[in-house]
N, C-alpha and C positions, 0 to 999 in steps of 0.2 A: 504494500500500500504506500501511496504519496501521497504526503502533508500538500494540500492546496492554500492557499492564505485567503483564496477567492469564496471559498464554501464557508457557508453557518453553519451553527449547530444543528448535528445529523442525527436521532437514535439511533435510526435507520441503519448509518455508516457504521456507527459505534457498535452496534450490536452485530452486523456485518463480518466485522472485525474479528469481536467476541469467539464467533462461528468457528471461524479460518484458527483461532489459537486452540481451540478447544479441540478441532479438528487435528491439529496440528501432534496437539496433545496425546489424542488416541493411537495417532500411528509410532508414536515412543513410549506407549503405555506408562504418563504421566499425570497423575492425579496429584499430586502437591505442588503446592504454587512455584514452589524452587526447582524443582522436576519441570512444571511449564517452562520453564525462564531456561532450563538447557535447552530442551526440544526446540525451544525457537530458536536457540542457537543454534543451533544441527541442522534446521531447516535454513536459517539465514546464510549458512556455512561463514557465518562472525562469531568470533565468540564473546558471550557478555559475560562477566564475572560478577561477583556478590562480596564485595567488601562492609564493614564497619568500622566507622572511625567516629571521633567526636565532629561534629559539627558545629556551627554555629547556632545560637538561640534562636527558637521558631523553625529551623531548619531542618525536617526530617530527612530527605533522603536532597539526591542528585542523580542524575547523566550523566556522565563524563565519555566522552567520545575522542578516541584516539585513533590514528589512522588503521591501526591489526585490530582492533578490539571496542568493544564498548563497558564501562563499567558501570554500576547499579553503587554507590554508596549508598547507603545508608546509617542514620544515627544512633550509636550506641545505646542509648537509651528509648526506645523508641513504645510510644503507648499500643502501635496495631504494626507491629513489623510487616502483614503479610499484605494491608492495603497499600501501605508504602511502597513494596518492592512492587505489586500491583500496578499501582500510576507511573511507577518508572519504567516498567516494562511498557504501559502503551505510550509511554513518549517515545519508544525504541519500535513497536509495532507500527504507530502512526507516520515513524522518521521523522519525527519535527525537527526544524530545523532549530540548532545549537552550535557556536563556539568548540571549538576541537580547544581540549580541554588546556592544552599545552600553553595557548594565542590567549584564552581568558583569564590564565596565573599570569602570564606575564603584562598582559593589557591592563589590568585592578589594580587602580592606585588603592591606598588606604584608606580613601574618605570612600570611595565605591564601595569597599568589604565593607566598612562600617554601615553605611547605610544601606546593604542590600539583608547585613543582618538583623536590623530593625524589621520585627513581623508585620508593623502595621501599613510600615512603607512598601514592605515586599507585597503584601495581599493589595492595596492602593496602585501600585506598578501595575500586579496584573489583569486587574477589575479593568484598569484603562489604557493599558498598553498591548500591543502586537501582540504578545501572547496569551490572552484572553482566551482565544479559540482551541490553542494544543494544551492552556489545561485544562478546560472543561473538559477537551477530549480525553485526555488521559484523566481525568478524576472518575469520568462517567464510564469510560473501561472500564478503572480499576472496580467499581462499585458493582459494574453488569457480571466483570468475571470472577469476581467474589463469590456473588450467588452462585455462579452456575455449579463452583467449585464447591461451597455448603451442599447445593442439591443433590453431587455426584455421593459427598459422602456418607450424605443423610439417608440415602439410597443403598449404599451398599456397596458391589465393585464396581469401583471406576469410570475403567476402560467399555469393562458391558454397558453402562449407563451411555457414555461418550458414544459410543455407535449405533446404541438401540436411538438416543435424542438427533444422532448425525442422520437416521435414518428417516424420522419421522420430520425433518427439515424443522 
């Protein structure tokens, strides 16, 4: 899939998406969310990784995109690890576009860090800035394949689940 900057809010799209991972899912017989997150690496043939570091306040996870690899931070202390690496993963599903992580350490003066780590200013930024649209999308990922993910284990196996739901569209 390709981040457009021209389209609005889609469920449509988003749940589209949803589909294609879950699918994606099934043929690596991957039912946990960390399990998702290789399979799409297998399928992307990129590989993303799963780090934990401290962050800054407000700051639950990140992208970091490097030219071999993609990586998923995430905050060490974090209150729902599995929706965070969730929204990260559809910012990597959607391709939004991001800073190659190397140009954005080096480009961030010090008043930049400091004020992108103020929460109020960051959620302000993106209510009214460019990226508005890749995190809705990626929040509304995160939240559609949350569920699908609850439903598969509320159900019982998996992968049967993922194929009997792939079946029935």
């Amino acid at each position: 899939m390709t981040y457009a900057r021209t389209q609005g809010r889609s469920h449509r799209r988003v749940a589209a998406a949803v589909d294609a991972v879950c699918a994606v899912a099934a043929d690596f017989d991957a039912t946990t969310l960390d399990e998702v997150v290789l399979a799409v690496s297998a399928e992307r043939r990129r590989p993303i990784e799963i780090v934990s570091e401290e962050l800054g306040p407000g700051v639950c996870g990140q992208r970091r995109t490097y030219p071999d690899k993609e990586v998923i931070v995430l905050a060490a202390a974090l209150p729902s690890r599995e929706h965070t690496l969730a929204h990260e993963l559809g910012h990597i599903v959607f391709d939004h576009p991001g800073e190659v992580a190397a140009e954005v350490t080096l480009a961030a003066s010090d008043d930049l860090i400091a004020y992108m780590l103020n929460r109020r200013a960051y959620q302000q930024m993106v209510a009214q800035g460019p990226d508005e649209l890749a995190e809705w999308e990626a929040e509304t990922f995160a939240s559609m394949l949350m569920t699908r993910l609850r439903v598969f284990h509320s159900r019982g196996a998996g992968v049967s689940v993922l194929r009997f739901d792939e079946a029935l569209g």
